[in-house]
C-alpha positions in Angstrom: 13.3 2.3 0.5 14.2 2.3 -3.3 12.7 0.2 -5.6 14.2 -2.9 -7.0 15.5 -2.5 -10.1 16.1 -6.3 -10.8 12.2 -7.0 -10.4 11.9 -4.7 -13.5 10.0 -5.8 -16.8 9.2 -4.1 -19.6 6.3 -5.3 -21.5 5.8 -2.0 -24.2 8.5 -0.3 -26.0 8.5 2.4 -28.4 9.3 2.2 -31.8 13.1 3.1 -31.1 13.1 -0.1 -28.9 13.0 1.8 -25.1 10.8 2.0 -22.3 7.8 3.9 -22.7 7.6 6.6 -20.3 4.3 7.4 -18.3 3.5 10.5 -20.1 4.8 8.9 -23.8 2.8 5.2 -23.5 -0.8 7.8 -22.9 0.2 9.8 -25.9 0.6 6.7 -27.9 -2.2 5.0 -26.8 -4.6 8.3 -27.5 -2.9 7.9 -31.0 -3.8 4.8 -31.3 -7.5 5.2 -30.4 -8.0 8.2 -32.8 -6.3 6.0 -35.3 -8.9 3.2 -34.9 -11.9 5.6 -35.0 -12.7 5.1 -31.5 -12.6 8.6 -30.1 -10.4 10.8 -28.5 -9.6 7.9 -25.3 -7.2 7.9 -22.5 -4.9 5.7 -20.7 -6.3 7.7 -17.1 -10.1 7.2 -18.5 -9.4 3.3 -19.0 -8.1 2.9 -15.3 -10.7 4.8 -14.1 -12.9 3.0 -16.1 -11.5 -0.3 -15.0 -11.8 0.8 -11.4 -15.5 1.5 -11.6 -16.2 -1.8 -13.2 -14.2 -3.6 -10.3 -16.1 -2.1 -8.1 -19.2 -3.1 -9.4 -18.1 -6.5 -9.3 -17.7 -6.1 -5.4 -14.1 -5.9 -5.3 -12.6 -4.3 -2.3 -10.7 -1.2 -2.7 -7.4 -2.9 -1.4 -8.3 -5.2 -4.6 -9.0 -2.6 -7.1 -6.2 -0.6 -5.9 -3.9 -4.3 -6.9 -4.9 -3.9 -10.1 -4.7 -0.2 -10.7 -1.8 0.6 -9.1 -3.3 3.3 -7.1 -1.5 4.1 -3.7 -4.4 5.7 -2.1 -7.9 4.5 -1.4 -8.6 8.0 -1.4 -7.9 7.6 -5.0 -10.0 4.7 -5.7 -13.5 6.5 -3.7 -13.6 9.3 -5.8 -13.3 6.6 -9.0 -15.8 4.2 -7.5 -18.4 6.4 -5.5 -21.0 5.5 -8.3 -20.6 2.0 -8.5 -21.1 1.9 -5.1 -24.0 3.9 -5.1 -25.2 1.8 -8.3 -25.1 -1.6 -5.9 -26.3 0.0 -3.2 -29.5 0.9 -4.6 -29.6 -2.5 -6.7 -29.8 -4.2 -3.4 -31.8 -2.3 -1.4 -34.1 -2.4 -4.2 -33.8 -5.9 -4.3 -35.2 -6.3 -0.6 -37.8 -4.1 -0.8 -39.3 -6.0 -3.7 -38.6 -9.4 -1.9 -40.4 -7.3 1.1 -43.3 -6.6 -0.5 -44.2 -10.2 -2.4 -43.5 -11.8 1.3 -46.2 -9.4 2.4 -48.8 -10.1 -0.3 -48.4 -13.7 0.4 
């Protein structure tokens, strides 16, 4: 099944006035960051960085995956494993603490 083409929109363009390809709007954007004194950045390190913050939020992976444009969720685990594990632990530690001031009451 092909894609569309009428649903197309392009939001960025280069300075010649076409379409940015994949591989040409990361190299302009890493430009872009070294040019602002930011650090060497990536457009891949931003979505993964994007990703890990939506999961932190407690957004499912069919949510995060929305927004990133990932087609795997296999993808979005190996992006979001830490988060995970960040809430986790924020949570369990959460009830253990509620735990133990039930206990001493």
């Amino acid at each position: 099944m092909g894609i569309d083409t009428r649903l197309r929109i392009t939001f960025l363009v280069s300075e010649r006035g076409q379409p940015y390809t994949a591989k040409s709007v990361g190299n302009r954007f890493k430009k872009c960051c070294l040019e602002a004194g930011i650090g060497n950045r990536s457009l891949h390190g931003l979505r993964k960085a994007a990703a890990a913050r939506l999961a932190e939020e407690g957004c499912t992976e069919q949510e995060i995956m929305a927004i990133t444009g990932h087609r795997t969720s296999k993808e979005i685990t190996r992006y979001t494993r830490s988060a995970r594990q960040k809430k986790r632990a924020e949570s369990a530690l959460t009830r253990l603490s509620d735990h133990s001031t039930e206990e001493r009451q």
